[in-house]
C-alpha positions as CSV (number, residue, x, y, z in Angstrom):
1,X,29.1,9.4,9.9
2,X,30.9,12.0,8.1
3,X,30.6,15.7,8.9
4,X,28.9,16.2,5.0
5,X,26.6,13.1,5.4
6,X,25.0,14.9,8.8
7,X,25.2,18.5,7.1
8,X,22.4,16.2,4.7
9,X,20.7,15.6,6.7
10,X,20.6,18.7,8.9
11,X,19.3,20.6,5.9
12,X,16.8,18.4,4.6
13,X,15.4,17.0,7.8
14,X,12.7,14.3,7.3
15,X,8.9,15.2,9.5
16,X,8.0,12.7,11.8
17,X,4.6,12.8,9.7
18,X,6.8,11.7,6.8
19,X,9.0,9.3,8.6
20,X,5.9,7.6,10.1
21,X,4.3,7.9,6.8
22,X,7.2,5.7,5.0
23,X,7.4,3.2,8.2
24,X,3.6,2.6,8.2
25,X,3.9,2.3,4.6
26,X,7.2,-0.1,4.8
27,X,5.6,-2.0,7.0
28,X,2.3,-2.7,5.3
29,X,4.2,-3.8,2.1
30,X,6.5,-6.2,4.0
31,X,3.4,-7.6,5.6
32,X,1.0,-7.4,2.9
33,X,3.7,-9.6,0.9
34,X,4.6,-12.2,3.7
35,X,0.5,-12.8,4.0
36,X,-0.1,-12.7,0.1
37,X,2.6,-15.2,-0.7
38,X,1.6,-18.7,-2.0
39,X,3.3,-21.3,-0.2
40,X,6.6,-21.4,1.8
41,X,7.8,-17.7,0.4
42,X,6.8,-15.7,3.3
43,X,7.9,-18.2,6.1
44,X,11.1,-18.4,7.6
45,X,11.9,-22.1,8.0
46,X,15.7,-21.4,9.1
47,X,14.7,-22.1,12.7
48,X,12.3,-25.6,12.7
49,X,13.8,-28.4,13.0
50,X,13.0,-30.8,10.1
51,X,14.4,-33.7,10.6
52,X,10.6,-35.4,12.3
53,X,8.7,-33.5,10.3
54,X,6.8,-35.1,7.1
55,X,5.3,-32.2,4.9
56,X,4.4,-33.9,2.0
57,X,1.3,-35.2,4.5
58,X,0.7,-31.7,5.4
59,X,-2.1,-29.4,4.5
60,X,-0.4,-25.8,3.3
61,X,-3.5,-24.4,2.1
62,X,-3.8,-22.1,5.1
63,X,-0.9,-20.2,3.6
64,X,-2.4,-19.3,1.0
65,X,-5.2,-16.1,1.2
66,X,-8.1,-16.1,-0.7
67,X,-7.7,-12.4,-1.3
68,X,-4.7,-12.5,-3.0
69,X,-6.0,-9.5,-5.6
70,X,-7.7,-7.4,-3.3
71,X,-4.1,-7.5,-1.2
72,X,-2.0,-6.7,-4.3
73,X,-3.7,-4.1,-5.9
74,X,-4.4,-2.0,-2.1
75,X,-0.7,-3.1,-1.8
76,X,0.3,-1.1,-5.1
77,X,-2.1,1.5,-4.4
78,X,-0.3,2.4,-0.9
79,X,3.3,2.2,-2.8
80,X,2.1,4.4,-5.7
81,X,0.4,6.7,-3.2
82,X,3.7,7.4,-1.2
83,X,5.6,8.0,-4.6
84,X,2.8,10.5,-5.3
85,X,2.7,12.2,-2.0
86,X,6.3,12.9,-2.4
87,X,6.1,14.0,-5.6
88,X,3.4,16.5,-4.5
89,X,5.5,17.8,-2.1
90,X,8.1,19.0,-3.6
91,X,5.5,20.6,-6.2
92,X,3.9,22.6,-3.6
93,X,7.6,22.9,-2.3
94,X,7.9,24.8,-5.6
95,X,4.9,27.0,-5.4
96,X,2.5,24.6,-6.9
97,X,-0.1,24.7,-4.5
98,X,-2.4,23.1,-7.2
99,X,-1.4,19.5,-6.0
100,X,-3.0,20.6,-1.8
101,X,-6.2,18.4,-3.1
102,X,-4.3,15.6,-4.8
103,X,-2.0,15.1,-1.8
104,X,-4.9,15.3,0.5
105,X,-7.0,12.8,-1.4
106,X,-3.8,10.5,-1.7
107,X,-2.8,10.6,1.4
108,X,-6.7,9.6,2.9
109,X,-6.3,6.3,0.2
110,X,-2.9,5.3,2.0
111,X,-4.5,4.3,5.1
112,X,-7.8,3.1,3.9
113,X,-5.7,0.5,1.6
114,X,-3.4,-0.5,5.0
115,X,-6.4,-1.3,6.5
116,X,-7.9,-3.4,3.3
117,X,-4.6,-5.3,3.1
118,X,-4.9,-6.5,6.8
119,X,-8.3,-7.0,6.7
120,X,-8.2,-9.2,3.6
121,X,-5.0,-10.9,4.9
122,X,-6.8,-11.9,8.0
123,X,-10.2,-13.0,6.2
124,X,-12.0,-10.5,8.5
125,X,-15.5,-10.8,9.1
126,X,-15.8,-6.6,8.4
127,X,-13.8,-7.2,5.0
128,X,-16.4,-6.5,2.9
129,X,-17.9,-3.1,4.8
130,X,-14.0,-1.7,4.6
131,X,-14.2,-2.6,0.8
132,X,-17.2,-0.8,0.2
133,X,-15.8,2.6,1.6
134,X,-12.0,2.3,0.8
135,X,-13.8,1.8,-2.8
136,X,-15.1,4.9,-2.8
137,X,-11.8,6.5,-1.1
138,X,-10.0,5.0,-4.0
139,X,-12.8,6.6,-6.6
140,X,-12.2,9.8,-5.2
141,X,-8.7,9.7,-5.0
142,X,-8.7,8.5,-8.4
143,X,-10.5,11.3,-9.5
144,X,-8.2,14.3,-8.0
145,X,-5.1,12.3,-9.9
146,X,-6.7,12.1,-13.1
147,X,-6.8,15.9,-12.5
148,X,-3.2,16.2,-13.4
149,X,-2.3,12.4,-14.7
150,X,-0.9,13.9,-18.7
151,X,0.8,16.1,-17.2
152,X,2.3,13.9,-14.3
153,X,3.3,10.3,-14.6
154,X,3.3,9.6,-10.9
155,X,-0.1,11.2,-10.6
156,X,-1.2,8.5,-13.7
157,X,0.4,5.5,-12.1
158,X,-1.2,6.5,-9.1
159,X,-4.8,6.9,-10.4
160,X,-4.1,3.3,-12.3
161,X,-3.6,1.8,-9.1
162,X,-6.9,2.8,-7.1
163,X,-8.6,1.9,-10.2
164,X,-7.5,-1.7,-10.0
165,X,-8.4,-1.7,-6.2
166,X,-11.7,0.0,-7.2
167,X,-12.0,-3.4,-9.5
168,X,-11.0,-5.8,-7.3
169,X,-13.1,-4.2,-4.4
170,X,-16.0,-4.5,-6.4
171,X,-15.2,-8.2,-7.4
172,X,-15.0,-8.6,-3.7
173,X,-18.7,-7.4,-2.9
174,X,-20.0,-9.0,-5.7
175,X,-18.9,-12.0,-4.4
């Protein structure tokens, strides 16, 4: 590594709250998506051996989930959360200490939504009690971006996304 790359990063080091905030978050996405995909996208079929194998006699509806909406939109809401954390960051890094509740309220949606993407992904029995509260973690988070959503796109996007998960929750208990 050069000497200018690790002066970089010397002066902006990244908080293991951070870094473990953009791993969990990594994470979830990559899983969320290899769960939520219809079909043969999320398996890796480089391994099996073929050759024996008839699929056309096969049943594939296993990999499909039936929560497919409720994983996407908790899914979007984590990616549009992290953006938004970040962005509120360097705000308050600014003085902007106006942003405390929306970073606070953002950053209790992250994990609520992790949780609803596994959950969902695994058809858990305790789905729907974790969509009845991560929908009101999402109203409320909702709430504290709408705060500052004209003046901040990020804030917006954000408060889109938990409204769709707030949707999509509620299609979920109705169900």
């Amino acid at each position: 590594m050069s000497a200018m790359k690790l002066n970089v990063i010397a002066e902006n080091p990244l908080s293991r709250r951070a870094a473990l905030g953009l791993a969990t978050a990594a994470m979830t996405v990559g899983v969320a998506r290899a769960f939520a995909a219809d079909g043969h996208e999320g398996m890796d079929h480089s391994q099996m051996d073929h050759s024996k194998m008839d699929h056309s006699a096969m049943d594939h509806s296993m990999h499909a989930t039936k929560h497919k909406a409720v994983i996407d939109t908790a899914t979007d809401c984590i990616a549009k959360g992290e953006v938004c954390v970040a962005h509120c960051i360097d705000l308050m890094k600014a003085g902007d200490t106006a942003m405390a509740d929306c970073m606070k309220t953002v950053s209790a949606m992250m994990p609520m939504c992790a949780a609803l993407v596994r959950l969902a992904a695994l058809d858990s029995k305790r789905l729907k009690e974790l969509a009845a509260v991560c929908k009101d973690v999402c109203a409320d988070c909702e709430a504290e971006c709408k705060k500052h959503a004209e003046k901040h796109t990020v804030c917006k996007d954000c408060m889109d996304s938990c409204t769709a998960c707030i949707k999509e929750c509620k299609a979920l208990l109705d169900a």
